[in-house]
RODO-2510 file (C-alpha; in nm, 4 decimals, decimal comma):
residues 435
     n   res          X          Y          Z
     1     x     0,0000     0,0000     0,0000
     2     x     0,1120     0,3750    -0,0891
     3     x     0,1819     0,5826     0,1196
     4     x    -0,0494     0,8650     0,1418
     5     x     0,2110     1,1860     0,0423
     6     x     0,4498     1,0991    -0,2194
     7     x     0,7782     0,9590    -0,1247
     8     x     1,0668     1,2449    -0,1459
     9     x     1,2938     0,9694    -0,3015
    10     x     1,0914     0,9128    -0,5841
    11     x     1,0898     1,2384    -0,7343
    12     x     1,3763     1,3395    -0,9793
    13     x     1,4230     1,6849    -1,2084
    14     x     1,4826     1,5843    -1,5697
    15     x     1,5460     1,8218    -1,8176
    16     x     1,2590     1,9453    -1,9998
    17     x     1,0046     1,8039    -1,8049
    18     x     1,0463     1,9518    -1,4616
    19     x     1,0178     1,7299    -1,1469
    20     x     0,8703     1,4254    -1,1829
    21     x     0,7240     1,1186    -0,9702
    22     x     0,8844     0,8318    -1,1370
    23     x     0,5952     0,6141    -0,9144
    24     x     0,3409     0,8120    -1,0927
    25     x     0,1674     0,5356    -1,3108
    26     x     0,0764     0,8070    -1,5298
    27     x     0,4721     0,8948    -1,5650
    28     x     0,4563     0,8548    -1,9248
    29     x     0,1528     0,9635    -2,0313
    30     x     0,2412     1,3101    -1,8839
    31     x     0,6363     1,3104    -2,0308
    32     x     0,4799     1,2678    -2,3574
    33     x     0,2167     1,6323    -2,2974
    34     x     0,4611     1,7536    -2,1608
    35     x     0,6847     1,6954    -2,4447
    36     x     0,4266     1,8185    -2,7208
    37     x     0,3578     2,1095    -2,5764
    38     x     0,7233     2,2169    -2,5206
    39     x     0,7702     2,1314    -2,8673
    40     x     0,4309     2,3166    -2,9819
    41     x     0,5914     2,6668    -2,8148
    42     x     0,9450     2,5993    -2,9689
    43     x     0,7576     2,5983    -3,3348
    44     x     0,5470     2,8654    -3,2297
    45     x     0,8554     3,1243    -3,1362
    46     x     1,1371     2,9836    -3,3780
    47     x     0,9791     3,2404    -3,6097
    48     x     1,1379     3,5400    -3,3668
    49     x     1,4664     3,3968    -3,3667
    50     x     1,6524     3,0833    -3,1719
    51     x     1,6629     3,2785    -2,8728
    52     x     1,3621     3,3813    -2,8237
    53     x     1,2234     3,0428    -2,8980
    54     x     1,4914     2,8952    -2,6582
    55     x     1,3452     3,1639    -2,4045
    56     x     0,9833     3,0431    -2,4200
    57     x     1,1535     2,6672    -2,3545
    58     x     1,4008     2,8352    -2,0901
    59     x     1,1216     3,0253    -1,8131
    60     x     0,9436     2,7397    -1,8485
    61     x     1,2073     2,4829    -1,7270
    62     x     1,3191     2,7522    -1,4328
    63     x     0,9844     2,7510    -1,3299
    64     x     0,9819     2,4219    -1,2945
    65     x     1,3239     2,3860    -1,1436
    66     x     1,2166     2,7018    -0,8771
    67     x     0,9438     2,4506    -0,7928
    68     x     1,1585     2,1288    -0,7694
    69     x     1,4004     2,3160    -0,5316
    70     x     1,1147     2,4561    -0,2846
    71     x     0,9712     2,0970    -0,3248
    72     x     1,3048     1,9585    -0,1792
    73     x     1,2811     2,2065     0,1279
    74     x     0,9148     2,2055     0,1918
    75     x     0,8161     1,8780     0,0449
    76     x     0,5308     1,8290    -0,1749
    77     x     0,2918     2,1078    -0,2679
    78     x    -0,0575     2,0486    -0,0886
    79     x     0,0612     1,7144     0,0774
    80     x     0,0501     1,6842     0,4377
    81     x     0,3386     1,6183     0,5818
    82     x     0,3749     1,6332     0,9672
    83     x     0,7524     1,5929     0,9824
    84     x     0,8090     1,8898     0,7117
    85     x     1,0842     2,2015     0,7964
    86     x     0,9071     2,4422     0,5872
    87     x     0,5931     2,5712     0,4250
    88     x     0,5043     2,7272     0,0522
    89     x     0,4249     3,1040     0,1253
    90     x     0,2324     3,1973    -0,2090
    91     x     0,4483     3,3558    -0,5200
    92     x     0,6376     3,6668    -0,5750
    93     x     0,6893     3,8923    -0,8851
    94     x     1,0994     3,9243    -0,9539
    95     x     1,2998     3,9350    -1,2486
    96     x     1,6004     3,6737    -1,4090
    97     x     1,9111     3,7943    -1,5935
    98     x     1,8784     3,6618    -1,9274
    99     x     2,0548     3,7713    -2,2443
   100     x     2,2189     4,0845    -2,0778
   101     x     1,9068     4,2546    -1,9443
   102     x     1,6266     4,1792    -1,6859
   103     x     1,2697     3,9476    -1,7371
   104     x     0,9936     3,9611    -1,5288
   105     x     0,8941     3,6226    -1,3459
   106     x     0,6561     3,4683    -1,0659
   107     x     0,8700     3,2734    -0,8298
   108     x     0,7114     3,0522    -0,5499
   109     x     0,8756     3,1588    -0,1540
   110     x     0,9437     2,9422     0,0776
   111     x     0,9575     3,0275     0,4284
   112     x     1,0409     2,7883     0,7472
   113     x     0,8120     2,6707     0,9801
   114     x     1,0171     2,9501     1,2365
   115     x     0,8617     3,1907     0,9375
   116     x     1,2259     3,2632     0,8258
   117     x     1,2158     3,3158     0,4410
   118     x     1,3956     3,0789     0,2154
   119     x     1,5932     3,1718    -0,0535
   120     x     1,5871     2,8945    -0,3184
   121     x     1,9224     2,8292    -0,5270
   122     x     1,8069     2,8225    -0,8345
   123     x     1,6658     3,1706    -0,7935
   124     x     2,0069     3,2775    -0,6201
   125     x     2,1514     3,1821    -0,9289
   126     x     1,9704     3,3414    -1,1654
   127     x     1,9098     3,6863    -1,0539
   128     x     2,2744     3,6909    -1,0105
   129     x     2,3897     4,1139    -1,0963
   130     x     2,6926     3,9869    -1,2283
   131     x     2,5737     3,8219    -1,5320
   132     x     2,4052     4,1249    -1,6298
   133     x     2,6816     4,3279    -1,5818
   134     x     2,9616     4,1323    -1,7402
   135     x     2,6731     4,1638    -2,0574
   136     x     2,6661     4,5131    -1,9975
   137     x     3,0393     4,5913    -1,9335
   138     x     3,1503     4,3530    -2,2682
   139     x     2,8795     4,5509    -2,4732
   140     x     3,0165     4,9282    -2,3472
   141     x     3,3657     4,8885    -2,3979
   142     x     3,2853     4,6795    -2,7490
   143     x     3,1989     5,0426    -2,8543
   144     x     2,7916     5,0001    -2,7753
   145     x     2,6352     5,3330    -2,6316
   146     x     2,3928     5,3290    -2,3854
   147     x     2,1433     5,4827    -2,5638
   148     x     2,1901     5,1956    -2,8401
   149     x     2,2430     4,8841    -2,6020
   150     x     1,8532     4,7423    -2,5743
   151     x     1,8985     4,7639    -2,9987
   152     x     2,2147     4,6738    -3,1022
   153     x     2,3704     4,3971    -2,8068
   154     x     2,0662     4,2235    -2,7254
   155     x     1,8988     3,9856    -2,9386
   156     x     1,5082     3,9234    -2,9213
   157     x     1,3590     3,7277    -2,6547
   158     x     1,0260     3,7046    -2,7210
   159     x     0,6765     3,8325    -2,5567
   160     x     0,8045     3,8860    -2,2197
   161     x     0,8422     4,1723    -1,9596
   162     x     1,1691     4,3121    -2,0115
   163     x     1,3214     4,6152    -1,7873
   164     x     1,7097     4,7306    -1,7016
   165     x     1,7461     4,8484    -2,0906
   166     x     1,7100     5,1990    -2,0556
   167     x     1,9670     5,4558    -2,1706
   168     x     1,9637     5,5812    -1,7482
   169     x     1,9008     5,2221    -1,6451
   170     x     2,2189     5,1441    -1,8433
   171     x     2,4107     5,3978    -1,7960
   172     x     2,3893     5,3573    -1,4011
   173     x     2,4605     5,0237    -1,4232
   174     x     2,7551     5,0661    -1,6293
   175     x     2,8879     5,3380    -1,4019
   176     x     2,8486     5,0719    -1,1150
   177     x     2,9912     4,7558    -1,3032
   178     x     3,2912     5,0269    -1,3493
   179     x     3,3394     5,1015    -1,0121
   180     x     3,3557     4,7897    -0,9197
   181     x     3,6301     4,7021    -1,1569
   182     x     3,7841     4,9907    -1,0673
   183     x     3,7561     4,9145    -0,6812
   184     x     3,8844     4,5115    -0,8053
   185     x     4,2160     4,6202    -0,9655
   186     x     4,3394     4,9044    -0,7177
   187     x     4,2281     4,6249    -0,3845
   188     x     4,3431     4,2934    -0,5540
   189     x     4,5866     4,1027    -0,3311
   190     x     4,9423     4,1104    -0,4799
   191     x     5,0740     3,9002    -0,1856
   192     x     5,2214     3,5409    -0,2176
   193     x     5,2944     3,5784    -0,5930
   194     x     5,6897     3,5507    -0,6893
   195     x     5,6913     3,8733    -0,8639
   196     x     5,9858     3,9383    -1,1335
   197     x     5,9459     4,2532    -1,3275
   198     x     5,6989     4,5203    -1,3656
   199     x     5,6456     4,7563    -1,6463
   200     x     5,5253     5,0829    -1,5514
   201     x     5,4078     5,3305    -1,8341
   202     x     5,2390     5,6602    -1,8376
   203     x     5,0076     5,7537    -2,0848
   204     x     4,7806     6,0066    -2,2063
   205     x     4,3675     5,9135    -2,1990
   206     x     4,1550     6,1151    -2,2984
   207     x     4,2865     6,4994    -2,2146
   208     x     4,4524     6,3146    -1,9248
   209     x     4,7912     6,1413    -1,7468
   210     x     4,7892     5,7985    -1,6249
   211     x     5,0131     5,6009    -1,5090
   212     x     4,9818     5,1937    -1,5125
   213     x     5,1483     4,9419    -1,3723
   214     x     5,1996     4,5736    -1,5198
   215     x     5,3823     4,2901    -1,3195
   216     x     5,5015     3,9531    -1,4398
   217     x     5,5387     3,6670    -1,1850
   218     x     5,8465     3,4319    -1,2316
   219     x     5,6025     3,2087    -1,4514
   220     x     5,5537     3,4291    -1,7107
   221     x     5,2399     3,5686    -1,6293
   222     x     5,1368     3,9276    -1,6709
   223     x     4,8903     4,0617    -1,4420
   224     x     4,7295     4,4587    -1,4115
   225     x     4,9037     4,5870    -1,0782
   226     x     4,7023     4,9120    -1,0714
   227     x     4,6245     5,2982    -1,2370
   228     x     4,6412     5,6192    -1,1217
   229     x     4,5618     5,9564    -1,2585
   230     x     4,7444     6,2560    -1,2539
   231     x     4,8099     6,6028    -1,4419
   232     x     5,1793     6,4907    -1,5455
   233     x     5,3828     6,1583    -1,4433
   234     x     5,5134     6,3234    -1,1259
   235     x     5,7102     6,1223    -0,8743
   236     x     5,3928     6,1792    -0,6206
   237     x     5,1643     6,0587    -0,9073
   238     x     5,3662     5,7188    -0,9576
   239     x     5,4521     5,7095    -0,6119
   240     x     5,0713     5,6882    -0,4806
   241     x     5,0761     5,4038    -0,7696
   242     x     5,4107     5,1975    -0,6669
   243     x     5,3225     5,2241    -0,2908
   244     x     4,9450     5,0965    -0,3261
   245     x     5,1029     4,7995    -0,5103
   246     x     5,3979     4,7527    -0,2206
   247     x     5,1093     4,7494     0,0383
   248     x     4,9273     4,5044    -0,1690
   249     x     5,1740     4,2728    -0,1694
   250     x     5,3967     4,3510    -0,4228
   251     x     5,7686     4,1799    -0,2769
   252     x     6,0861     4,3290    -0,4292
   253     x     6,3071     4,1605    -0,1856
   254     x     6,4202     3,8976    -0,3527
   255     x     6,5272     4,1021    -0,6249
   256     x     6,3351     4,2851    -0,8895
   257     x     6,3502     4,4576    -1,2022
   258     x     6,1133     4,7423    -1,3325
   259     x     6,0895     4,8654    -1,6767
   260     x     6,0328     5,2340    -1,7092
   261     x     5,9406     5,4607    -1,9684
   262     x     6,2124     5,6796    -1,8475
   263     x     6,0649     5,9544    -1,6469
   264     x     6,2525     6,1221    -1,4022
   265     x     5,9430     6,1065    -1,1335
   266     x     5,8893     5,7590    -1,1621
   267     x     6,2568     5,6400    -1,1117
   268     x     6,2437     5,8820    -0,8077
   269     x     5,9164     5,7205    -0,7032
   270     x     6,0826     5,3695    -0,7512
   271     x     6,4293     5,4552    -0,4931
   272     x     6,2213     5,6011    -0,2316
   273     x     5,9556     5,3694    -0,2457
   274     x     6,2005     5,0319    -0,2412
   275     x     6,5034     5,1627    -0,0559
   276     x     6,6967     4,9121     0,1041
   277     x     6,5266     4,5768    -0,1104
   278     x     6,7584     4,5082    -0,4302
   279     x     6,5893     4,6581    -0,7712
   280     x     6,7137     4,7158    -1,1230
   281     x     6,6071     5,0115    -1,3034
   282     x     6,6017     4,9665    -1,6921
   283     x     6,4996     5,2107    -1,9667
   284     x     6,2836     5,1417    -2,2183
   285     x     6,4919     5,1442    -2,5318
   286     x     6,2487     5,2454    -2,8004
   287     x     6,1630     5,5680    -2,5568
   288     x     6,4921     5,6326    -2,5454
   289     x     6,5638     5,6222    -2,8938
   290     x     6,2374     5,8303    -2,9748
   291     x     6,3688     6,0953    -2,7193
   292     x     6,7376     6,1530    -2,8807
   293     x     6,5933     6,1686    -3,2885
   294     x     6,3433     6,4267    -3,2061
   295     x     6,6036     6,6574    -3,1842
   296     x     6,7718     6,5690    -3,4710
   297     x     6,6638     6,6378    -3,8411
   298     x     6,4975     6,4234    -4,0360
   299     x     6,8342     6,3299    -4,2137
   300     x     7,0242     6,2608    -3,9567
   301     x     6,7460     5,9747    -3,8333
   302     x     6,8832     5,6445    -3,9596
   303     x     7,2231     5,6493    -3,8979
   304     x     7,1594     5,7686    -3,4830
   305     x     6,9037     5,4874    -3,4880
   306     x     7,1841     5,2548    -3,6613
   307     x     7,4564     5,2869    -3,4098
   308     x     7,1969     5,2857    -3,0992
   309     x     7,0638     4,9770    -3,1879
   310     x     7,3822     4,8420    -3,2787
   311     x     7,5370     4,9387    -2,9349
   312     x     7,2229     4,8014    -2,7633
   313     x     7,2802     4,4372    -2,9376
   314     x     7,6516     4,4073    -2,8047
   315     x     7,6696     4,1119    -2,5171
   316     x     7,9484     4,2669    -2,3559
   317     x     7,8078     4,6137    -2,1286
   318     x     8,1172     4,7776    -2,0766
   319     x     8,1950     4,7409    -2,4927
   320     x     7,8057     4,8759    -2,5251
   321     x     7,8480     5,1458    -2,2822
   322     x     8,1781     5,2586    -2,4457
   323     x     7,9810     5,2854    -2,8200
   324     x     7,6917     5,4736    -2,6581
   325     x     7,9544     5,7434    -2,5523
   326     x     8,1249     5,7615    -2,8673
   327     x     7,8151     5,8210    -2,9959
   328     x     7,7234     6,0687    -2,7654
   329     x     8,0849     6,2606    -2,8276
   330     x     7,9508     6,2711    -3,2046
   331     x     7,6271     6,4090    -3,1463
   332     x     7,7777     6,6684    -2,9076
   333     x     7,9595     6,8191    -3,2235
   334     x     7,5861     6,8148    -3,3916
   335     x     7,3398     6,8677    -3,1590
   336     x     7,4263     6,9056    -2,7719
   337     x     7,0712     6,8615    -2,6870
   338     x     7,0328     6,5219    -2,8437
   339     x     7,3790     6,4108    -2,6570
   340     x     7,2487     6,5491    -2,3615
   341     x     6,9821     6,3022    -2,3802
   342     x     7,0966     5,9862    -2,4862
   343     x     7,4114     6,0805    -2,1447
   344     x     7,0685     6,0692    -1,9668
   345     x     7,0076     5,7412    -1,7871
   346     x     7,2426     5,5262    -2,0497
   347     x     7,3590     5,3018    -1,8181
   348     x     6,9935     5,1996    -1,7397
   349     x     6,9131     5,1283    -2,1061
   350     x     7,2235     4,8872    -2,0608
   351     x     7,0978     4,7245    -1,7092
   352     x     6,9360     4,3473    -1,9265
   353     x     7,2520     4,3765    -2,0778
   354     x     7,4450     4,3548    -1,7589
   355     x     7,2141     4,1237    -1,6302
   356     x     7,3145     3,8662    -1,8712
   357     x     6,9518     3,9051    -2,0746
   358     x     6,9522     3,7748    -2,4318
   359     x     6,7428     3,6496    -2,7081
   360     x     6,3729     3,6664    -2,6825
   361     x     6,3323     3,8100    -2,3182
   362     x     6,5992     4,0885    -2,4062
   363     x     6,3612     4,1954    -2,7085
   364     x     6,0442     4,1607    -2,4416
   365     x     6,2265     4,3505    -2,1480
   366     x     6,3994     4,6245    -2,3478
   367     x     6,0874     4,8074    -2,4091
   368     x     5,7652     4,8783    -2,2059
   369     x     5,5746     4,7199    -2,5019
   370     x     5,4069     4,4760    -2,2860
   371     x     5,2293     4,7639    -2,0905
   372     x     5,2155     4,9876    -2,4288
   373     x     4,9768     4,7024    -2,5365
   374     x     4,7424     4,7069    -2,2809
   375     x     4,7101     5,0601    -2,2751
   376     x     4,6266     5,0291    -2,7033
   377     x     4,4094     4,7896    -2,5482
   378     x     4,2268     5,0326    -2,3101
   379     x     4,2073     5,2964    -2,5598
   380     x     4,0142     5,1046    -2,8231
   381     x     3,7245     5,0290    -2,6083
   382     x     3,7087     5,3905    -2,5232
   383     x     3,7153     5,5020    -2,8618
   384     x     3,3594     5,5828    -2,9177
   385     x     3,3074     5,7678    -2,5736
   386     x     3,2212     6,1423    -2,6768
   387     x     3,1818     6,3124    -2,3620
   388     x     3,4450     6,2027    -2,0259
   389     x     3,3078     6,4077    -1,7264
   390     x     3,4373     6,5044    -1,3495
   391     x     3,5230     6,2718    -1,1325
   392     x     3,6291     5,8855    -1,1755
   393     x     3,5090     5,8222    -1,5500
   394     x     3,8616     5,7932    -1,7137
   395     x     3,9578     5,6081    -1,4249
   396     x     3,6591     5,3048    -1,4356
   397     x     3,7044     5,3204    -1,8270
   398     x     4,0813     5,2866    -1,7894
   399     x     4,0523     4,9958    -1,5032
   400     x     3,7477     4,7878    -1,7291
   401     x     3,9653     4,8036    -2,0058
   402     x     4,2649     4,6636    -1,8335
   403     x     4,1186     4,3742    -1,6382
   404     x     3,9572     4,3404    -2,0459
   405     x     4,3300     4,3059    -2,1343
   406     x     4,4002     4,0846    -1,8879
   407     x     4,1459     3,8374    -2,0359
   408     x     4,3931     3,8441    -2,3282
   409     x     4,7056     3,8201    -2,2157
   410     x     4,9480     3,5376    -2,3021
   411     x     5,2409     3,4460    -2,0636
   412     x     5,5524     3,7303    -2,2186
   413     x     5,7617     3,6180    -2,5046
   414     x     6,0849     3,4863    -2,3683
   415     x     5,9068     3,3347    -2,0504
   416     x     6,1636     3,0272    -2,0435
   417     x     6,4378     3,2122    -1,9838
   418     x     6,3032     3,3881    -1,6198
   419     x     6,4592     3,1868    -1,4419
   420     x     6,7586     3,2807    -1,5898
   421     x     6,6952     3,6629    -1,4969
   422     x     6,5850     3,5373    -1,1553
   423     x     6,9147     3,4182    -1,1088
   424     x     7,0760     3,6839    -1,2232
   425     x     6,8713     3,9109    -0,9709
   426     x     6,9793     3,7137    -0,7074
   427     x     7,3752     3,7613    -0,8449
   428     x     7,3005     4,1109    -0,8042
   429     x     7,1346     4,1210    -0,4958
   430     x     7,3959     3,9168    -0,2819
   431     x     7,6914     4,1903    -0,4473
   432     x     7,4761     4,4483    -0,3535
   433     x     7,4437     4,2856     0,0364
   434     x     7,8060     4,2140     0,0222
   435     x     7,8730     4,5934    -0,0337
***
């Protein structure tokens, strides 16, 4: 004999069909209406598009899946059950993230027999913010403007209530999603990671300096340290950025080396900041070689480039450093200002060379290129932003597109030989204990 409330045990949630009492002796019967009508819908709304066919399918099955999970905690609907935890407590309107905005639903509550309301996981998951603001965040910095993004990055779903597609709706939940990313990159824990080298760039956005900072851990990896913004690339500007990262987490103690675009603030920033740990400073080449032929003429070009490169190729760094100053003697008889600059900081466009760098990681650590490209990267989803106002904007634009990069990134070229250059850090840091 049955028993008179169906047995918990028996009932299982199969796709399609919802939950179902596989002691029903009607089991089949109802898989098979079931089945027809899903199928009747599908035919109905596969006119509309896939999606919004697949829609009419998909609130369907999370209805039935809302009412399979309150079923697990409160047992049958409308059986009595004396031994029961919890209770159905009517429905509620709400709303599901679904195809980057948000669609109306009834849900069924739950609430315990202490009258405690239950939240239900399937629900949980799917009024998750996050979905519809990874949608939202992917669809801005593609270029979509808010007043275009209900049109242009979301594809029909059908006859159902639809909100959070506004151009305000949007745009507020754009300026949050920001924020957070913003919040993400400048608080992300930096501790435990065996750091190597970090690039550190500034960079004009949008009217405006910023500074960012890229590190690479001893695997190869490159991750976004951090932004700031500033008027120029001051050495209080990169030093608010270098000491947020050092209180993160960031370890130069074993030995570390940072790649600079060469101005003066930031290799200021980078003594005071790490005084006493063991650091290598080294220039980025190609600035470098930019900053000497703008003050030459046009003519005079491709031989300066010739001999700097060919200087910066030689193995040996005393033979390198002793080419760089004949060069600069030569220029000095041309144009004082251009020897003036290339005397500037040449024996940090020859620290990878001293370090015993060559091959593939020389080319990836002799420029800033690494950060250069995430900052291209950055300023191509901004492209199609017409008006930046006050405040944070260029900041949660600059930080989205970053942690965007990130997604990208591959380990840098030359990764094999780190631990090479990690060695050689270490060469440098017990002569520079022993002195």
């Amino acid at each position: 004999m049955r028993s008179s409330h169906t047995d918990t045990s028996m009932l299982r949630l199969l796709p399609e069909f919802g939950l179902v009492d596989l002691g029903d002796p009607r089991l089949g019967e109802r898989l098979a209406e079931t089945g027809a009508r899903h199928l009747e819908t599908f035919a109905g709304e596969l006119r509309r598009g896939l999606l919004a066919a697949s829609v009419a399918i998909g609130l369907d099955v999370l209805g039935e899946m809302l009412c399979a999970d309150a079923t697990v905690v409160a047992g049958p609907k409308g059986k009595h059950n004396m031994s029961r935890t919890a209770n159905w407590h009517g429905t509620e309107s709400g709303s599901v993230t679904l195809g980057g905005r948000k669609v109306a639903v009834e849900r069924p509550r739950v609430r315990t027999t202490g009258n405690e309301e239950v939240v239900l996981a399937t629900w949980e998951a799917a009024t998750a913010s996050e979905l519809l603001s990874e949608h939202m965040v992917a669809a801005m910095l593609a270029g979509v403007s808010c007043r275009d993004y209900a049109h242009v990055a979301l594809e029909p779903v059908g006859d159902v209530d639809q909100s959070a597609t506004g151009k305000s709706a949007v745009s507020a939940r754009f300026v949050a999603a920001t924020g957070e990313r913003l919040a993400e990159l400048r608080g992300r824990d930096l501790s435990g990671e065996p750091w190597l080298v970090v690039f550190v760039d500034g960079f004009d956005f949008a009217g405006q300096t910023m500074v960012g900072a890229l590190g690479v851990t001893s695997r190869g990896t490159k991750v976004p340290l951090g932004i700031v913004q500033g008027t120029t690339e001051n050495a209080t500007v990169c030093k608010a950025l270098l000491r947020s990262a050092k209180e993160r987490g960031l370890d130069a103690s074993a030995g570390m080396l940072f790649v600079i675009d060469g101005g003066k603030g930031l290799a200021a920033a980078i003594r005071q900041l790490f005084d006493g740990d063991p650091f290598q400073i080294a220039r980025c080449r190609q600035h470098k070689e930019r900053n000497v032929v703008d003050h030459m003429a046009k003519t005079e070009h491709a031989w300066v480039r010739r001999e700097l490169r060919g200087a910066w190729k030689l193995t040996d760094a005393p033979a390198a450093k002793r080419a760089l100053e004949g060069l600069a003697r030569k220029l000095e008889r041309i144009n004082p200002d251009a020897a003036g600059s290339l005397r500037e900081g040449l024996d940090e466009t020859l620290t990878i060379t001293r370090l015993g760098v060559i091959g593939t990681l020389a080319k990836t650590l002799a420029t800033t290129n690494p950060m250069e490209s995430t900052i291209d990267i950055v300023r191509v989803h901004a492209r199609n932003v017409k008006r930046w106002r006050d405040g944070d904007m260029r900041l949660r634009w600059a930080a989205a597109g970053m942690l965007c990069a990130e997604q990208q990134y591959r380990r840098v070229k030359g990764y094999r030989q780190l631990d090479k250059l990690a060695d050689a850090l270490n060469t440098n840091t017990a002569t520079a204990a022993a002195a």
